[in-house]
N, C-alpha and C positions, 0 to 999 in steps of 0.2 A: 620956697625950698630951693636950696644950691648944689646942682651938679657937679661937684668933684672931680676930675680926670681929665686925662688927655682927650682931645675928641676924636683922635684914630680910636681910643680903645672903646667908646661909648659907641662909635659908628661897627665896630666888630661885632661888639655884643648886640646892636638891634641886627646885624645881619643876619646871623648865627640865629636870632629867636624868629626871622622871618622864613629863612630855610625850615626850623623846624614844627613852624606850622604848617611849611607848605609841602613838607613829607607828611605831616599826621592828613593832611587834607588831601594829599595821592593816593593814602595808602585807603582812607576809605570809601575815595572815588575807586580806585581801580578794583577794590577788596568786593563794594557790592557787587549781588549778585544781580544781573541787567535781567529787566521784566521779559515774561515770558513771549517769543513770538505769537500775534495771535493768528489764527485759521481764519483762510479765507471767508468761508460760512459766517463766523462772525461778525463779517461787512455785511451781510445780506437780510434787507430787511425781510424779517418773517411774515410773511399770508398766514391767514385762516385755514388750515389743510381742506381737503375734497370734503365734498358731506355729499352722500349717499342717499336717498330714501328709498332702502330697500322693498316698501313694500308696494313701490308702482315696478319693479321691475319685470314685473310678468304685462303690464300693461303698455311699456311703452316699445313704440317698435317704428321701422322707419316711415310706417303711413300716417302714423300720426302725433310724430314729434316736431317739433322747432329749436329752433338755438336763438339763444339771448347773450350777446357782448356785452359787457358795459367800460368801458375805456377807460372812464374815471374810479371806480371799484377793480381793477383789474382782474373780472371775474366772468367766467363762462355757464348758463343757465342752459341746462338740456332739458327743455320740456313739455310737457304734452298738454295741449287748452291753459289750464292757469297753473296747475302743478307741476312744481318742481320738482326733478329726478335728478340731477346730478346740479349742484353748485359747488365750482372749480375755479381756482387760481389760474390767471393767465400771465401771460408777458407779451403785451402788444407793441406795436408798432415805434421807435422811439425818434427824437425829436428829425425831421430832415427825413423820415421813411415813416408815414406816421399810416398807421390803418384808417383805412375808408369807412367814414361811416355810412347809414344809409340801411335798405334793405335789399338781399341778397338771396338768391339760391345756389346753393352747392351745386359746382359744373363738371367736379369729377370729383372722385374717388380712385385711390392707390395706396395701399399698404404700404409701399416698398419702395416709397419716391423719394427722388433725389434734385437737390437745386440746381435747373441750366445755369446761374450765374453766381454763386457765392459755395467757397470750399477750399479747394487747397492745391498746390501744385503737389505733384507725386514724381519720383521717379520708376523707373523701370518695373525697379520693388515693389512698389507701393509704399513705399519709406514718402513721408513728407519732408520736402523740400521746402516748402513756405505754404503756412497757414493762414488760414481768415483773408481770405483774398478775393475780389472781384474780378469773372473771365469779360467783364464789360470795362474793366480800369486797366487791370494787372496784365504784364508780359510774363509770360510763363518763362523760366530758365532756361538754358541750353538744357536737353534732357529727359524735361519732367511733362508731365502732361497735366490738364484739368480733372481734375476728380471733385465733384460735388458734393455738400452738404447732404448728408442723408436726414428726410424727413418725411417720417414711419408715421403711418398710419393716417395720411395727409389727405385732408377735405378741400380740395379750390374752392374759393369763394367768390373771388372775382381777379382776372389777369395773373400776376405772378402772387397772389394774397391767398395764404390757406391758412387752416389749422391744423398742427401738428405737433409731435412727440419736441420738445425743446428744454432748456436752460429757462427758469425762472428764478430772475434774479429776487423780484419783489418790487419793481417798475418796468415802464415799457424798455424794452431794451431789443428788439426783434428789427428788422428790416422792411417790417409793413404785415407781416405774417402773425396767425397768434398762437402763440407756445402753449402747450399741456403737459399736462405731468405724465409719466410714462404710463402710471396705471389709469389715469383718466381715459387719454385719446383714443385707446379701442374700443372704450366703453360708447364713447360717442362715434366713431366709426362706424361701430355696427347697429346703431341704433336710427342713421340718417340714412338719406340715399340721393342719388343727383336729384334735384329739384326742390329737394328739403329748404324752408326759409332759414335764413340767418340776417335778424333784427343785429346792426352793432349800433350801440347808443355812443354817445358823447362823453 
């Protein structure tokens, strides 16, 4: 087949038909509607929630309880001889601050404790000035002072390693410490006491 015409005019017309694909293909790039933001929670792999068995609760108390870690299940076992009273999600120690394993007795008890070394600078207010920070790395501002992590309802278990109220992502994610759910950690608070064992497996 033979092209007829000048070739400015056959160069006009493929231009003219390249423009107007390349609006139809703007208009339904820019036209859709862009996917929904999603929530953070979304990123977070899901645990097994707490499980309860309510009917050792009249039986277990802190003379004759234990605690069971397990590092690779990320999960905490409150329990008395061989039964289990509370089986709970944790979030242990993560990679460079990794939880001790070993056996253990709890060295203190504190409802209402706060971390010497990890928290936030504060000014005057109490307004934060800079978050998530280390008083053993970080230089506090002109200003602001240390204000510590609060961590409620806190068991030591060995040196600066407790368990307590925290953020579970759904891996170890903690600085050596192992995190409970808010409704868990008084349950085992009040059911331990200093000297109580705490078995952490591998």
């Amino acid at each position: 087949m033979r092209i007829v015409g000048h070739p400015h005019i056959l160069l006009a017309a493929i231009s003219i038909f390249s423009i107007a694909l390349g609006q139809i293909a703007s208009a339904q790039w820019f036209g859709a509607k862009p996917a929904p933001m999603r929530k953070a929670t979304d990123f977070i792999h899901r645990q097994e929630p707490p499980k309860i068995n309510r009917g050792l609760e009249g039986a277990v108390n802190p003379d004759n309880s234990h605690v069971v870690i397990s590092i690779t299940k990320q999960r905490v076992y409150l329990m008395t001889g061989d039964q289990v009273y509370i089986d709970s999600p944790v979030s242990s120690g993560k990679r460079g601050h990794g939880t001790p394993t070993g056996t253990f007795h709890i060295q203190e008890k504190d409802p209402d404790h706060y971390s010497s070394v990890y928290g936030n600078f504060v000014d005057r207010s109490g307004r934060i000035v800079r978050s998530g920070i280390s008083s053993m790395i970080d230089s506090a501002p002109s200003g602001t002072h240390f204000k510590g992590a609060p961590m409620k309802w806190f068991c030591r278990i060995t040196g600066g390693v407790g368990m307590h109220i925290g953020i579970l992502p759904g891996y170890p994610a903690s600085h050596g410490c192992v995190r409970l759910p808010p409704e868990i950690a008084p349950l085992i608070y009040q059911r331990v006491r200093v000297g109580t064992r705490v078995e952490i497996e591998p």
